[in-house]
N, CA, C and O atoms as a GROMACS GRO file, in nm:
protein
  588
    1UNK      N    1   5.857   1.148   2.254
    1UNK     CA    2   5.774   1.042   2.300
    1UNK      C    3   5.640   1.048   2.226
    1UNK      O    4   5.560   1.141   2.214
    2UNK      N    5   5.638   0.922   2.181
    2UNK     CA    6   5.482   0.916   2.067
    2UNK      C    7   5.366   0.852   2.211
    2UNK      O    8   5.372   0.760   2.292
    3UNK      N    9   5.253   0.981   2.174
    3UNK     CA   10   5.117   0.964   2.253
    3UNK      C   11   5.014   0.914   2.182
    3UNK      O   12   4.968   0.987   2.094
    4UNK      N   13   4.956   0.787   2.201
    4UNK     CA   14   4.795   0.722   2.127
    4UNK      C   15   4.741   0.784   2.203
    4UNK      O   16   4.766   0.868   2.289
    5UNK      N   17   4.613   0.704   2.137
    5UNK     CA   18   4.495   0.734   2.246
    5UNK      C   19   4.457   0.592   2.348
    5UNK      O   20   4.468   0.470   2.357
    6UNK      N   21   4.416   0.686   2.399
    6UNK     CA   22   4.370   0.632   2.532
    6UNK      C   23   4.264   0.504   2.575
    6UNK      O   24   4.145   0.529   2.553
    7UNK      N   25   4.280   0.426   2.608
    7UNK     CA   26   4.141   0.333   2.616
    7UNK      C   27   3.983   0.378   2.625
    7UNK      O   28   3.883   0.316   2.590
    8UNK      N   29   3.995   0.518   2.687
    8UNK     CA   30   3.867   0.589   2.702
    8UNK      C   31   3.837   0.656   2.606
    8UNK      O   32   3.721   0.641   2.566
    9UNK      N   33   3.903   0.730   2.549
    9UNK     CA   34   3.895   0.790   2.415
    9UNK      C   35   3.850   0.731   2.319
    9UNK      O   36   3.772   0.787   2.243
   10UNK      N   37   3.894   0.584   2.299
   10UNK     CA   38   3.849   0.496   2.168
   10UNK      C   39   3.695   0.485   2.240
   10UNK      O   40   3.598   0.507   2.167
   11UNK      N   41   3.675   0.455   2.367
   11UNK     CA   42   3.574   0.376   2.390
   11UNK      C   43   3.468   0.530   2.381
   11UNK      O   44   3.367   0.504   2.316
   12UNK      N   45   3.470   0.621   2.411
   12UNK     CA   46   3.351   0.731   2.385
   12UNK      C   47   3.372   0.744   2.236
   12UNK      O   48   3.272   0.790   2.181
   13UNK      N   49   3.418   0.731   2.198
   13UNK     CA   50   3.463   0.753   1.994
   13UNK      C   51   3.368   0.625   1.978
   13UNK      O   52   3.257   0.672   1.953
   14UNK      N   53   3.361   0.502   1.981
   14UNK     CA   54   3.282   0.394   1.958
   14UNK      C   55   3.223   0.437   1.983
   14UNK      O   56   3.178   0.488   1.880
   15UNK      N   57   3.111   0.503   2.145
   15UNK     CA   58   2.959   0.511   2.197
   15UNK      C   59   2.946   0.604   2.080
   15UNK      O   60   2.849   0.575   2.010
   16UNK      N   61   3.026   0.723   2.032
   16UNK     CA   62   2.891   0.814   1.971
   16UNK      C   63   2.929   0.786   1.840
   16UNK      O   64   2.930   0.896   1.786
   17UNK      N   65   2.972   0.674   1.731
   17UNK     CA   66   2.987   0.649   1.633
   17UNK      C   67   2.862   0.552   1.656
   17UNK      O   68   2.779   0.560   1.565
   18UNK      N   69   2.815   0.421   1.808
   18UNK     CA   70   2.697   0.348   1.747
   18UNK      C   71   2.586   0.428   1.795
   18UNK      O   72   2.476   0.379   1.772
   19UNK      N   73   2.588   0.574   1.874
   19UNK     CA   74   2.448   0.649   1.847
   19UNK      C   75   2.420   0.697   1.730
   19UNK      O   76   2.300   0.695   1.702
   20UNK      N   77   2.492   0.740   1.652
   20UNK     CA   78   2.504   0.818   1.550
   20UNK      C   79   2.412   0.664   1.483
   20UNK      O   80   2.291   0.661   1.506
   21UNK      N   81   2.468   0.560   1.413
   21UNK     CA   82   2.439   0.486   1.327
   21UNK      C   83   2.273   0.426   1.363
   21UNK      O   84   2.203   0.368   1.280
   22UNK      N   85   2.226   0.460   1.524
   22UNK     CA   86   2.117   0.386   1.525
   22UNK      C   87   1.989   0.493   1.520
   22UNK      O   88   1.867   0.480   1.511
   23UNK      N   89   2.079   0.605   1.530
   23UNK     CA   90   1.974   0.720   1.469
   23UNK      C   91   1.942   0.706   1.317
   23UNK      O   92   1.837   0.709   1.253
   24UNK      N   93   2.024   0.697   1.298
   24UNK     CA   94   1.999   0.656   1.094
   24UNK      C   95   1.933   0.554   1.043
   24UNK      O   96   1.864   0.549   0.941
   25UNK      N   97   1.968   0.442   1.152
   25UNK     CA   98   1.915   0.324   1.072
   25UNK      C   99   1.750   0.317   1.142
   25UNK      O  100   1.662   0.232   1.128
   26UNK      N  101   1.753   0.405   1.198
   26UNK     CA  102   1.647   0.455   1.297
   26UNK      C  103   1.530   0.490   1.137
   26UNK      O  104   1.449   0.415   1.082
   27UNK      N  105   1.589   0.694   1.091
   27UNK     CA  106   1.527   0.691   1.036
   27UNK      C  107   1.520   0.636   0.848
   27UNK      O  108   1.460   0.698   0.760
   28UNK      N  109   1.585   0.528   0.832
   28UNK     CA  110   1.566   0.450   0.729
   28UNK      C  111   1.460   0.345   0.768
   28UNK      O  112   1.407   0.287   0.673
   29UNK      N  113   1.426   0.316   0.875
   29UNK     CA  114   1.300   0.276   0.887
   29UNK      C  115   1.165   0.348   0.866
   29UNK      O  116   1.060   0.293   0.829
   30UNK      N  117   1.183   0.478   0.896
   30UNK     CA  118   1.076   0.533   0.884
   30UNK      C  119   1.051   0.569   0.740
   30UNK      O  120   0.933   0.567   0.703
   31UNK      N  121   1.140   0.600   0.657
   31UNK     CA  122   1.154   0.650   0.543
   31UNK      C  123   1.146   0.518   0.428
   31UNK      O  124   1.137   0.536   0.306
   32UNK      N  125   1.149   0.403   0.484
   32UNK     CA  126   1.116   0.281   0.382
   32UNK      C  127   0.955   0.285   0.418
   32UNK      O  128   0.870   0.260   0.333
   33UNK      N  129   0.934   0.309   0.510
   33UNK     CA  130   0.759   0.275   0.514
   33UNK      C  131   0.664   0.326   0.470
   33UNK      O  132   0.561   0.288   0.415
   34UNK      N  133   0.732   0.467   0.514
   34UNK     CA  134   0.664   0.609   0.386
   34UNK      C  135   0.690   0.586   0.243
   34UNK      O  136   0.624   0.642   0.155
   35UNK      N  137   0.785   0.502   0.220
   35UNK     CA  138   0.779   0.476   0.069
   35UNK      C  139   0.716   0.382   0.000
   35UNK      O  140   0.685   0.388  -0.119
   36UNK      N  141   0.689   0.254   0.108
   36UNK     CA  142   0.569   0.134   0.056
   36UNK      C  143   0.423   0.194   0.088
   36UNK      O  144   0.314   0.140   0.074
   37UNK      N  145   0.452   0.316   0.133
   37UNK     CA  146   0.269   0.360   0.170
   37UNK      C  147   0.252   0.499   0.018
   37UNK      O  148   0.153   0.568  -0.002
   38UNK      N  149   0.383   0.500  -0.065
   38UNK     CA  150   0.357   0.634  -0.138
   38UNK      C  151   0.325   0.552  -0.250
   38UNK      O  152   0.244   0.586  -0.336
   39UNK      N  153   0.418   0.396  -0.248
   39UNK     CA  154   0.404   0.252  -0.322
   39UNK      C  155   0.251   0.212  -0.357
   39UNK      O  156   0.226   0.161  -0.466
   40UNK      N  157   0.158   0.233  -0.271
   40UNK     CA  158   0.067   0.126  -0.227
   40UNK      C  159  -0.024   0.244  -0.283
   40UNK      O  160  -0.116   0.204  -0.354
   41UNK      N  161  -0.014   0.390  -0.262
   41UNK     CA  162  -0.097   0.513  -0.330
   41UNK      C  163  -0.057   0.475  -0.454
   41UNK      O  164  -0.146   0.406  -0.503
   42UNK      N  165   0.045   0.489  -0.538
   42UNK     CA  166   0.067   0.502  -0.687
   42UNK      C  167   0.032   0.394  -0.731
   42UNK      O  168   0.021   0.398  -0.854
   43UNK      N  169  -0.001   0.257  -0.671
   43UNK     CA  170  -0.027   0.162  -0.720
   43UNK      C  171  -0.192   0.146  -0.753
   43UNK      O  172  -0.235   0.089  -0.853
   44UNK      N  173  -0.284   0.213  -0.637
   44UNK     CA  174  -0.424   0.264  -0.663
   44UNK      C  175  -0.470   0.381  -0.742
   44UNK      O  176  -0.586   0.397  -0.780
   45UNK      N  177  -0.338   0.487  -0.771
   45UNK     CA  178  -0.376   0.512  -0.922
   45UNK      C  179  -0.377   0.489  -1.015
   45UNK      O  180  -0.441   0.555  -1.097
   46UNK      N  181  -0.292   0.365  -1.053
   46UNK     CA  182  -0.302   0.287  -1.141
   46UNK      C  183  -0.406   0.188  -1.177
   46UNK      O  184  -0.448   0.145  -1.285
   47UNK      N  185  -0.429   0.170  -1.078
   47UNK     CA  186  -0.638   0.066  -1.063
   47UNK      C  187  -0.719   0.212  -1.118
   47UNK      O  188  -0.800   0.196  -1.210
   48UNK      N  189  -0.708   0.289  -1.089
   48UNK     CA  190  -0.801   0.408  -1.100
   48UNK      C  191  -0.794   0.404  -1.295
   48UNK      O  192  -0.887   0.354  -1.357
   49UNK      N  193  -0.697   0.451  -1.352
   49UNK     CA  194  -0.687   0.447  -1.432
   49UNK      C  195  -0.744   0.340  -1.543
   49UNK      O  196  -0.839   0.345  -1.620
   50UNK      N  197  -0.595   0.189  -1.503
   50UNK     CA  198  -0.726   0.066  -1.572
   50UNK      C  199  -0.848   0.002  -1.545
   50UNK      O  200  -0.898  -0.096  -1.600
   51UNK      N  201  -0.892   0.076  -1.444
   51UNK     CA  202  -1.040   0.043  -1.395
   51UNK      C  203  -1.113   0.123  -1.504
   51UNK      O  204  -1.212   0.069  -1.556
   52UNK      N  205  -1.072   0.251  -1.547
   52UNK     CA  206  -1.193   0.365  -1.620
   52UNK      C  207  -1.177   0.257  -1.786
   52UNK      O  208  -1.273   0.211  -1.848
   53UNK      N  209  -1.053   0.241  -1.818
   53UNK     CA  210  -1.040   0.187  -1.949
   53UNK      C  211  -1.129   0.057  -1.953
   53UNK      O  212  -1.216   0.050  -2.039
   54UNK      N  213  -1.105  -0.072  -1.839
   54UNK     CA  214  -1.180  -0.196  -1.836
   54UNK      C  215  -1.335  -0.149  -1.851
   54UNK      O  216  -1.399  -0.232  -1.915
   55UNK      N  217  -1.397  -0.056  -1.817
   55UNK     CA  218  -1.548   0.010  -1.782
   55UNK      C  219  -1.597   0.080  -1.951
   55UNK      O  220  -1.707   0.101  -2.003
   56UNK      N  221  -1.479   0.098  -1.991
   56UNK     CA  222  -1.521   0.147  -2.126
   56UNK      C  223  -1.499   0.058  -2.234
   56UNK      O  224  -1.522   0.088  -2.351
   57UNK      N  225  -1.454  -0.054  -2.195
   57UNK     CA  226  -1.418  -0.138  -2.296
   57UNK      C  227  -1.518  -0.250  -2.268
   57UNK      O  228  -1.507  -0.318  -2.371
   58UNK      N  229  -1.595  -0.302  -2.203
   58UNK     CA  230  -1.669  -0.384  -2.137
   58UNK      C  231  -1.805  -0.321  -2.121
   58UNK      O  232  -1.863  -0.326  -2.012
   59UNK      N  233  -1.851  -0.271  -2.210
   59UNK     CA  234  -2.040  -0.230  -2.217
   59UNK      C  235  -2.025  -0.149  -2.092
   59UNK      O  236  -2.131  -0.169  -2.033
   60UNK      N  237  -1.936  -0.051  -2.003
   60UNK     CA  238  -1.984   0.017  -1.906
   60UNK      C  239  -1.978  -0.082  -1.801
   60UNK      O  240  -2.089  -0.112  -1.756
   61UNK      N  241  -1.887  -0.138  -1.754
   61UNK     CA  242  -1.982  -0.230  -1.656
   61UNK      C  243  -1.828  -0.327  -1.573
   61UNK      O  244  -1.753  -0.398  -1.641
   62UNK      N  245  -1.816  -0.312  -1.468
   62UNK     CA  246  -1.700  -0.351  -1.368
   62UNK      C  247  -1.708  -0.515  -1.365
   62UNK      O  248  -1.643  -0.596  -1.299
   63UNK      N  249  -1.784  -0.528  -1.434
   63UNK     CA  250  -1.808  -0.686  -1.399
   63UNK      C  251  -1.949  -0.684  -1.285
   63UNK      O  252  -2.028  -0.602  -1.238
   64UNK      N  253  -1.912  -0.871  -1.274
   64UNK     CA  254  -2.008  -0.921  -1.187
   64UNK      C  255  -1.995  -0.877  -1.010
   64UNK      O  256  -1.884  -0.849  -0.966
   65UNK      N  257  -2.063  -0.876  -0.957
   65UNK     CA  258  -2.060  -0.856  -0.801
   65UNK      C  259  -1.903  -0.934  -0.738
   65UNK      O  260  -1.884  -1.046  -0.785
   66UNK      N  261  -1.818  -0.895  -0.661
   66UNK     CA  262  -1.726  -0.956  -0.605
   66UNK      C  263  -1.717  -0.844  -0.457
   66UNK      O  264  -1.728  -0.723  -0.438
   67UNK      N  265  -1.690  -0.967  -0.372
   67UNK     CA  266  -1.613  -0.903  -0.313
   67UNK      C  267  -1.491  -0.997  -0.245
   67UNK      O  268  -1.493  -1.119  -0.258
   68UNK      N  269  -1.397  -0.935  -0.178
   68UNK     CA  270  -1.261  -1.002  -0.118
   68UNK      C  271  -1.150  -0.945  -0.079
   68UNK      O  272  -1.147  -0.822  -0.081
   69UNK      N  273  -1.055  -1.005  -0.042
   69UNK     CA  274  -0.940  -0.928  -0.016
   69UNK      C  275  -0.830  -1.023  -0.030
   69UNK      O  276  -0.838  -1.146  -0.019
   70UNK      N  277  -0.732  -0.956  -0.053
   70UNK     CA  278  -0.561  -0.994  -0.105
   70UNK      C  279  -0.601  -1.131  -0.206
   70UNK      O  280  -0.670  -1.086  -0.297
   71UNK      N  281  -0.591  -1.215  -0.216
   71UNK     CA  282  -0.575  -1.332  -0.361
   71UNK      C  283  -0.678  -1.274  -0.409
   71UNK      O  284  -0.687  -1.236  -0.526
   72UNK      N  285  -0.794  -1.257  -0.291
   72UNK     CA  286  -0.946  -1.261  -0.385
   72UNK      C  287  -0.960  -1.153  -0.450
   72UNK      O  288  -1.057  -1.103  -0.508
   73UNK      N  289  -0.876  -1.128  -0.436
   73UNK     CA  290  -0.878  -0.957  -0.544
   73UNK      C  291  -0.872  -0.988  -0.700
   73UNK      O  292  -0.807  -0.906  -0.765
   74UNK      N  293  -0.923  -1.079  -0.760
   74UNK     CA  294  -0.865  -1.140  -0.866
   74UNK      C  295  -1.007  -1.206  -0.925
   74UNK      O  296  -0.981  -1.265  -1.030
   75UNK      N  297  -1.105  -1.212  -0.901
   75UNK     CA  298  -1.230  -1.286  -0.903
   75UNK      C  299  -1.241  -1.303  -1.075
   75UNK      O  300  -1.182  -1.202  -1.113
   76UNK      N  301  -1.274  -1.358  -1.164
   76UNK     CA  302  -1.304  -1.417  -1.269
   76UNK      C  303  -1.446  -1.306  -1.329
   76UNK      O  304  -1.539  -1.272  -1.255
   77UNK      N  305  -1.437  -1.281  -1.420
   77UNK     CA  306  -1.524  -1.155  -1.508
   77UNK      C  307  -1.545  -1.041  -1.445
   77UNK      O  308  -1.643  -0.970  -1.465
   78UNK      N  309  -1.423  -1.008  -1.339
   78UNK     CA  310  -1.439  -0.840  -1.289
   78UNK      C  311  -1.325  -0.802  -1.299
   78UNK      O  312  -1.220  -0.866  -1.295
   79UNK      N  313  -1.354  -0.637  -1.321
   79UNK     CA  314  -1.181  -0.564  -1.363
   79UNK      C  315  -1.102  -0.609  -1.283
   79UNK      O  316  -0.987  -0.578  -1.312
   80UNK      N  317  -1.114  -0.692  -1.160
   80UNK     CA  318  -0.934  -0.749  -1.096
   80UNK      C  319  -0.914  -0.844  -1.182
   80UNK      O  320  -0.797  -0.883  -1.178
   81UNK      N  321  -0.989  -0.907  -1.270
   81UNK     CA  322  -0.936  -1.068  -1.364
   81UNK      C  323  -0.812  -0.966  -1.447
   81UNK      O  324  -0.698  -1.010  -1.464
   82UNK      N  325  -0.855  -0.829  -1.493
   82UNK     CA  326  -0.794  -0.799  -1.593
   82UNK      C  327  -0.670  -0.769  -1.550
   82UNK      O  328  -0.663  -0.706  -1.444
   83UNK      N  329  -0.543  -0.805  -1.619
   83UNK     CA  330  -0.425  -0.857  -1.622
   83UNK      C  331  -0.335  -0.710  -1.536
   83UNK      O  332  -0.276  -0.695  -1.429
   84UNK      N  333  -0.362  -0.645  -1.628
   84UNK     CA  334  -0.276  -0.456  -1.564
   84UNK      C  335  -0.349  -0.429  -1.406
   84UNK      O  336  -0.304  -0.389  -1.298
   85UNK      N  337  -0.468  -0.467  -1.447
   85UNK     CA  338  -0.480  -0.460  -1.259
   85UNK      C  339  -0.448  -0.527  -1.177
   85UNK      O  340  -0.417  -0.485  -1.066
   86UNK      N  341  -0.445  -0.654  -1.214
   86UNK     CA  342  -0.408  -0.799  -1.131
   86UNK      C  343  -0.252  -0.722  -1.115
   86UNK      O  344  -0.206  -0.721  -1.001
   87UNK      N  345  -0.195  -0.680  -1.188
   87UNK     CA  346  -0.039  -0.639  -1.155
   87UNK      C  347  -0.027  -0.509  -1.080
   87UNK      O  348   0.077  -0.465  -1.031
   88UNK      N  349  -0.140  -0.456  -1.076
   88UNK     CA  350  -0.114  -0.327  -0.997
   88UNK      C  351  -0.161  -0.386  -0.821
   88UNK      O  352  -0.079  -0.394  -0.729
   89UNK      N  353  -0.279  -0.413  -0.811
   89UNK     CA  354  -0.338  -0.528  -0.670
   89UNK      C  355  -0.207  -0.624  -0.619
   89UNK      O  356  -0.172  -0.630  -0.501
   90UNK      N  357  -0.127  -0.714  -0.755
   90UNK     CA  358   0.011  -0.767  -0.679
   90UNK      C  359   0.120  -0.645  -0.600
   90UNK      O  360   0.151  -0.655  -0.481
   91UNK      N  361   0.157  -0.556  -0.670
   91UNK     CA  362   0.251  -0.452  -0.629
   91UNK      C  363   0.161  -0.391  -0.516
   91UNK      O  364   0.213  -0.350  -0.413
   92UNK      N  365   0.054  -0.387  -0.530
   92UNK     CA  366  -0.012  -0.285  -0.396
   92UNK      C  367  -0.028  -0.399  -0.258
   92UNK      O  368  -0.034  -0.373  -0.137
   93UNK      N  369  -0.031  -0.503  -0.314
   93UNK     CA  370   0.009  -0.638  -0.185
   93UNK      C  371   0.189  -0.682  -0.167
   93UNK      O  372   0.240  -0.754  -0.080
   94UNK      N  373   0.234  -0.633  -0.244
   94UNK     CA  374   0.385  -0.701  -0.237
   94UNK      C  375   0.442  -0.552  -0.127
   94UNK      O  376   0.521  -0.570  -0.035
   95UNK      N  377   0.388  -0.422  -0.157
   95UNK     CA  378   0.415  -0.283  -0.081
   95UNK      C  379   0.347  -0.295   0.089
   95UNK      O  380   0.408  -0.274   0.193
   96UNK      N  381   0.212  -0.332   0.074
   96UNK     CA  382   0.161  -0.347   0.184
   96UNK      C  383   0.252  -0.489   0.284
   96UNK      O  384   0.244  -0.504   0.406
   97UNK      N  385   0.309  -0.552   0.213
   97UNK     CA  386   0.355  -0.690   0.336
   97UNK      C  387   0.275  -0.792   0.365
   97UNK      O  388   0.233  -0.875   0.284
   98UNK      N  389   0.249  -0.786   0.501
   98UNK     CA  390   0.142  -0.859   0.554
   98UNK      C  391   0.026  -0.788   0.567
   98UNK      O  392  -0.062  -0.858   0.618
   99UNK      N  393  -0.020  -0.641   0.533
   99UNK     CA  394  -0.091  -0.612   0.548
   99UNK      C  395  -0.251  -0.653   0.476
   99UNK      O  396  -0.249  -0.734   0.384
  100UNK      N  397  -0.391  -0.592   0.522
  100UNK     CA  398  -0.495  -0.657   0.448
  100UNK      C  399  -0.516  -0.541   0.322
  100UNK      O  400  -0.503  -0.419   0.338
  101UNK      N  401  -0.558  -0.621   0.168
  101UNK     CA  402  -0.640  -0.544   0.075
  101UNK      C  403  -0.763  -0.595   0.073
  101UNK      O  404  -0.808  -0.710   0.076
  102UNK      N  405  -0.830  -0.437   0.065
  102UNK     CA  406  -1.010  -0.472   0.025
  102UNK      C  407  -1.022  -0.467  -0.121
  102UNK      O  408  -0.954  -0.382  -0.177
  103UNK      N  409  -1.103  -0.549  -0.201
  103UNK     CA  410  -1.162  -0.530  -0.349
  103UNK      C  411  -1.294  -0.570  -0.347
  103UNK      O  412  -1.344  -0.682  -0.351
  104UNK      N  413  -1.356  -0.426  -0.338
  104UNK     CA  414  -1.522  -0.466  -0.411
  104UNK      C  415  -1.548  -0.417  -0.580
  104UNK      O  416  -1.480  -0.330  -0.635
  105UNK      N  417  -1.625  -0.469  -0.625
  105UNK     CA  418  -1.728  -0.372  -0.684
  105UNK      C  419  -1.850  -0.470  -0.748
  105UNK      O  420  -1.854  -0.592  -0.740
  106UNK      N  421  -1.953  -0.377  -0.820
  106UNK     CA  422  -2.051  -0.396  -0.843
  106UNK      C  423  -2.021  -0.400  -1.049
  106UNK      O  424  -1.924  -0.408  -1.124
  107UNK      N  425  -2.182  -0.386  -1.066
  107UNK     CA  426  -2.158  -0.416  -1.199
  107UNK      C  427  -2.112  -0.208  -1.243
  107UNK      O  428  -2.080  -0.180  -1.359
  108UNK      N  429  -2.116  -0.152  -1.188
  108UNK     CA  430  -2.077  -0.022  -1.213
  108UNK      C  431  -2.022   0.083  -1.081
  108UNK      O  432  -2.015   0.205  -1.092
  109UNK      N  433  -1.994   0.022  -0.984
  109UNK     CA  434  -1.872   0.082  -0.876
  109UNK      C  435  -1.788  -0.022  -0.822
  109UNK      O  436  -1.851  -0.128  -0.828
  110UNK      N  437  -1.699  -0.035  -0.783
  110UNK     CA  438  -1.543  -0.092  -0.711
  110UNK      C  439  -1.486  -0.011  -0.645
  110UNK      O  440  -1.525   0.106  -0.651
  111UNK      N  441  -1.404  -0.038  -0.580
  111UNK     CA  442  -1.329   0.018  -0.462
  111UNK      C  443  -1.232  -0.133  -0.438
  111UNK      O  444  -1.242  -0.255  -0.456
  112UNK      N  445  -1.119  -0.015  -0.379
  112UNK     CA  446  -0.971  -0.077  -0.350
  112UNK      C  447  -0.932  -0.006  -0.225
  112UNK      O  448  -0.925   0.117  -0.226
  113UNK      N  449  -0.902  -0.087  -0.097
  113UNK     CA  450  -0.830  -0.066   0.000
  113UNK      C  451  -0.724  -0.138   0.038
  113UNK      O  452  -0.729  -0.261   0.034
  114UNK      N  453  -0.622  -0.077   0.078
  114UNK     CA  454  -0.507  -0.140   0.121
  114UNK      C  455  -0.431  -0.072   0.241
  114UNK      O  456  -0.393   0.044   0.228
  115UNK      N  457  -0.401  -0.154   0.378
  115UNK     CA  458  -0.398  -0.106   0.492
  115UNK      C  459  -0.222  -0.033   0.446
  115UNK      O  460  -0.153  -0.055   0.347
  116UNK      N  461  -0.205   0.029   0.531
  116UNK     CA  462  -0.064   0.137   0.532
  116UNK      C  463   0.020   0.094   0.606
  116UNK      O  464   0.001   0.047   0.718
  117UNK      N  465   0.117   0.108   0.549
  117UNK     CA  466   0.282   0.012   0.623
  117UNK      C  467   0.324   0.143   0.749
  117UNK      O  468   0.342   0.082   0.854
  118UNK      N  469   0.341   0.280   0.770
  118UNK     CA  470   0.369   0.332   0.818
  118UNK      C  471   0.274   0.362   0.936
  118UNK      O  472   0.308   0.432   1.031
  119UNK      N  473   0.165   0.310   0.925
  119UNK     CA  474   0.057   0.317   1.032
  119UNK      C  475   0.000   0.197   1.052
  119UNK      O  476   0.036   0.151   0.944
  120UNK      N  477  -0.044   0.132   1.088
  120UNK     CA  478  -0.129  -0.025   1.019
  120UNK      C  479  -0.240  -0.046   1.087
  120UNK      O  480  -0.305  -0.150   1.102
  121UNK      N  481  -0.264   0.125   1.149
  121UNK     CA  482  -0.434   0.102   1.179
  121UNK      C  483  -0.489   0.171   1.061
  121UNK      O  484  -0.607   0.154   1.030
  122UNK      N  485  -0.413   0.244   0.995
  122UNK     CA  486  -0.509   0.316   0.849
  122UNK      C  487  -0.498   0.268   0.734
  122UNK      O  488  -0.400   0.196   0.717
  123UNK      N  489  -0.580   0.287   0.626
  123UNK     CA  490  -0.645   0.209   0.548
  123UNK      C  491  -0.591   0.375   0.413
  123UNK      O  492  -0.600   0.494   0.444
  124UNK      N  493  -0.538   0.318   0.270
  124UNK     CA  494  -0.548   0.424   0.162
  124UNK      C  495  -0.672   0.352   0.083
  124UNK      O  496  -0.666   0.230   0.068
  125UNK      N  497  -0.780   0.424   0.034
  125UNK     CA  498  -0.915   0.372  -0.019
  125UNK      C  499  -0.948   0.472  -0.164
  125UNK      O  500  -0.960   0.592  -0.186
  126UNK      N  501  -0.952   0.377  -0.224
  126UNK     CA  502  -1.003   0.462  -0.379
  126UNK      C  503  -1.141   0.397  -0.425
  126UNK      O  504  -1.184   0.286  -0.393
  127UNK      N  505  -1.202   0.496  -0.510
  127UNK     CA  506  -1.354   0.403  -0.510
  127UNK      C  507  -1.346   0.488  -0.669
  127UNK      O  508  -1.284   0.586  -0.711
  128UNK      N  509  -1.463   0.374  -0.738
  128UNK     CA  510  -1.451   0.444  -0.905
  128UNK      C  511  -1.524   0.601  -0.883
  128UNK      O  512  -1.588   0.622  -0.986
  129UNK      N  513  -1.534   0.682  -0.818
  129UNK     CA  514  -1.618   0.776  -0.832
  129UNK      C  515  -1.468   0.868  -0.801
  129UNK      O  516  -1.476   0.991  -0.801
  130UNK      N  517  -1.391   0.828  -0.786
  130UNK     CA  518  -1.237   0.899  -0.769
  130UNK      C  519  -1.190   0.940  -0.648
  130UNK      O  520  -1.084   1.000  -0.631
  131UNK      N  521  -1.257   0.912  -0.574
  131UNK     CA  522  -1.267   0.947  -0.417
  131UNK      C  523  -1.136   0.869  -0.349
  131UNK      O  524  -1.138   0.746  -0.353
  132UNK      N  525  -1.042   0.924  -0.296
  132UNK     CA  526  -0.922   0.876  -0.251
  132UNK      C  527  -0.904   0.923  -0.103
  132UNK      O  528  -0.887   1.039  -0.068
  133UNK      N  529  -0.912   0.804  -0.014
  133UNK     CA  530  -0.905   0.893   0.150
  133UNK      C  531  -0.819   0.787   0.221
  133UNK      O  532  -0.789   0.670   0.196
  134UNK      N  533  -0.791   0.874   0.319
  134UNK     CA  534  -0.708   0.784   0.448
  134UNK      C  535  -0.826   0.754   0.518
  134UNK      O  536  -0.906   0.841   0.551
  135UNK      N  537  -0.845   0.594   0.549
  135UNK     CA  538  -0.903   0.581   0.640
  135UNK      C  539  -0.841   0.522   0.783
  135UNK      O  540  -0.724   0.488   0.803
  136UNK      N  541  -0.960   0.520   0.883
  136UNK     CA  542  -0.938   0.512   1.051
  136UNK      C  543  -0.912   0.334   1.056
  136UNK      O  544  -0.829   0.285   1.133
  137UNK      N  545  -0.996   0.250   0.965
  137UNK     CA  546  -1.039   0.120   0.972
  137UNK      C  547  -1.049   0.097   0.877
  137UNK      O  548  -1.074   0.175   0.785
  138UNK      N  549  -1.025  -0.054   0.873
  138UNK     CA  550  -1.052  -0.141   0.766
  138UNK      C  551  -1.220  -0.122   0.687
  138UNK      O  552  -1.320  -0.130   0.758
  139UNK      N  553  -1.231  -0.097   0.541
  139UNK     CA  554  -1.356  -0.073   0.492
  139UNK      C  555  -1.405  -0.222   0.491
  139UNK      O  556  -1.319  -0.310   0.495
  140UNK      N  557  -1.549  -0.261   0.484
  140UNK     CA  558  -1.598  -0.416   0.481
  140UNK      C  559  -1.611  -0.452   0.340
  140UNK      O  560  -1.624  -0.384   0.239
  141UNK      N  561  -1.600  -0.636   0.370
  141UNK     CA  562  -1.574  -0.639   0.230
  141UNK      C  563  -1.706  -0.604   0.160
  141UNK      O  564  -1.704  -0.608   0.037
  142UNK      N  565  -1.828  -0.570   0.227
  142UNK     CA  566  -1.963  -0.528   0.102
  142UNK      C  567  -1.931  -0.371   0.058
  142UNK      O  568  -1.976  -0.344  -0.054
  143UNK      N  569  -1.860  -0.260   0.127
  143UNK     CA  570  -1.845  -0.124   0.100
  143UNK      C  571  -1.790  -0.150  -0.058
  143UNK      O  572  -1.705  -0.228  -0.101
  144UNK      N  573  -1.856  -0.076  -0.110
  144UNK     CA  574  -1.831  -0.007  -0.286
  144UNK      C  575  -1.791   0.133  -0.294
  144UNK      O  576  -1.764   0.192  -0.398
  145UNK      N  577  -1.789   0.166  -0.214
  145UNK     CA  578  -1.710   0.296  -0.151
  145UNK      C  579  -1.656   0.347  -0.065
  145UNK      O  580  -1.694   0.328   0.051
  146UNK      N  581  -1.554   0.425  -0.093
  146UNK     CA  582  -1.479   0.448   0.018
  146UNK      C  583  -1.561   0.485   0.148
  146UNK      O  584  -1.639   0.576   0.122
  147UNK      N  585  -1.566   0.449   0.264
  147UNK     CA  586  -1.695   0.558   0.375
  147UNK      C  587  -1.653   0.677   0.423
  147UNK      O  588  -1.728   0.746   0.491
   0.00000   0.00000   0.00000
């Protein structure tokens, strides 16, 4: 005599096959967010970088006064006009989501903030003096440095 299984058997075999899957898809959430926030860091070392080159290629000098956030990150005769940054500010807004970016600077400091996908009360902040911090809050758009 051939024995299946049982109606109960399948049905506890289903429960811990969909715990199992919502633990995972559990932490693939957490682990995509940590990766648009490691996104949104590598993307402000890359401002770090063509920020020092735009400053040396341009009489010393970041441009004119701006400040703004997400489009306005882009202002006309300051290192966001320049093209490699404008593409690093897109990727550091396409990583963040909906989140907010800060862009200041002066004719010789700038700063870049962009709020964090894995937290979205903290802020990753780079300022030309190399200063890279987690912050608590959004920096304002007049800060030229990280606070």
């Amino acid at each position: 005599m051939k024995r299946g299984f049982t109606l109960i058997e399948l049905l506890v075999v289903i429960a811990i096959i969909g715990i199992l899957s919502s633990v995972v898809l559990a932490s693939l959430n957490t682990a995509r967010s940590k990766g648009n926030d490691a996104a949104i860091k590598a993307n402000t070392d890359s401002v770090a970088s063509q920020a020092a080159l735009y400053y040396s290629e341009n009489s010393n000098s970041y441009g004119v006064a701006n400040t703004g956030a997400g489009a306005s990150c882009s202002a006309a005769d300051t290192l966001f006009a320049n093209t490699t940054i404008g593409n690093a500010i897109a990727a550091i807004d396409t990583a963040n989501g909906a989140g907010t970016i800060v862009c200041t600077s002066t004719s010789d400091t700038y700063m870049v903030a962009s709020q964090l996908i894995s937290d979205n009360t903290k802020y990753w902040c780079l300022d030309s003096t190399g200063q890279k911090a987690e912050l608590s809050a959004a920096p304002a758009n007049t800060d030229t440095a990280c606070p």
